[in-house]
Residue, then its C-alpha position, 0 to 999 in steps of 0.5 A: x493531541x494526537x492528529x490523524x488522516x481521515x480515511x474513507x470507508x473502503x466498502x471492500x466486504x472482506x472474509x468473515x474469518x479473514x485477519x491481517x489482510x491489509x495487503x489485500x485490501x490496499x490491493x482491492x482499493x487501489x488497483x480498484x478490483x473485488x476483494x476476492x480476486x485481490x485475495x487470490x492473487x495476493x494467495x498466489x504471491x504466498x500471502x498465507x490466510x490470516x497472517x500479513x505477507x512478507x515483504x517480499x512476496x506482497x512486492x512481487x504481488x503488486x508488481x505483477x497487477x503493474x504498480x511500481x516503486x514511486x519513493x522509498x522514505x527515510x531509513x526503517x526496516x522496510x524501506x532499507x530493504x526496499x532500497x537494498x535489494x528490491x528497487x536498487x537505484x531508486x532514489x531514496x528520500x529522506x524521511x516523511x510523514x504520511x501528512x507530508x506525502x499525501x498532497x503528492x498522492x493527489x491525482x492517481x493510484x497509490x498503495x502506501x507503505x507504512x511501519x506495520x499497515x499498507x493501505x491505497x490511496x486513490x486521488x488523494x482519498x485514503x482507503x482503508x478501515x481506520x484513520x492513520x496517525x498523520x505523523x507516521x512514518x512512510x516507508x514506500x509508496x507504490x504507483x500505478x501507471x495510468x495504463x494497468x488500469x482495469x477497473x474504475 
């Protein structure tokens, strides 16, 4: 039987015609922002309505509202290319599950990368609209510094 990681409703009210925003949403939640300011400024980053953004893009979005690479996982897609040209002389961990790195997420705001979704994570909480298999891959997770915190 397949375990997964209970998550909370995240009561980010999204658009109506809007699909593929988790970027957005992991943005909202973790950073603690409305959803509509996240939209825009994941907007700004080149995120095009209705489809998921590029790795990329959705780095410089994050970064620019103050989050950092934490730790980078294991040797997927994502997380080599993090490695190689996003957080070059980041420490690189092994592989981990997200049940394995979610006792670290305990105290603060994260935004956790995994194949195919991001979601936030707040205090050890996982924000997002759907339980998530507790053995899939983390490929990054992104930190915020106590003092970007805005909204709370």
């Amino acid at each position: 039987m397949r375990e997964y990681i209970k998550s909370f409703d995240d009561g980010v009210k999204r658009y109506d015609d809007e699909a593929n925003d988790c970027t957005v949403r992991a943005l909202a939640n973790a950073y603690g922002m409305p959803y509509k300011l996240a939209h825009k400024i994941m907007a700004k980053a080149g995120r095009v309505k209705g489809k998921g953004p590029q790795l990329e893009k959705m780095h410089a979005a994050y970064t620019r509202m103050g989050f950092e690479v934490d730790t980078i996982h294991g040797e997927t897609n994502c997380a080599r290319y993090l490695q190689r040209y996003i957080a070059v002389g980041k420490t690189k961990h092994k592989g981990a599950t997200l049940k394995t790195v979610l006792p670290r997420l305990s105290v603060g705001r994260f935004i956790v990368l995994i194949r195919g979704h991001v979601f936030g994570v707040v205090d050890g909480k996982v924000l997002d609209y759907g339980n998530n298999p507790a053995n899939c891959s983390v490929a990054a997770v992104y930190k915020l510094p106590e003092q970007h915190i805005l909204f709370d």
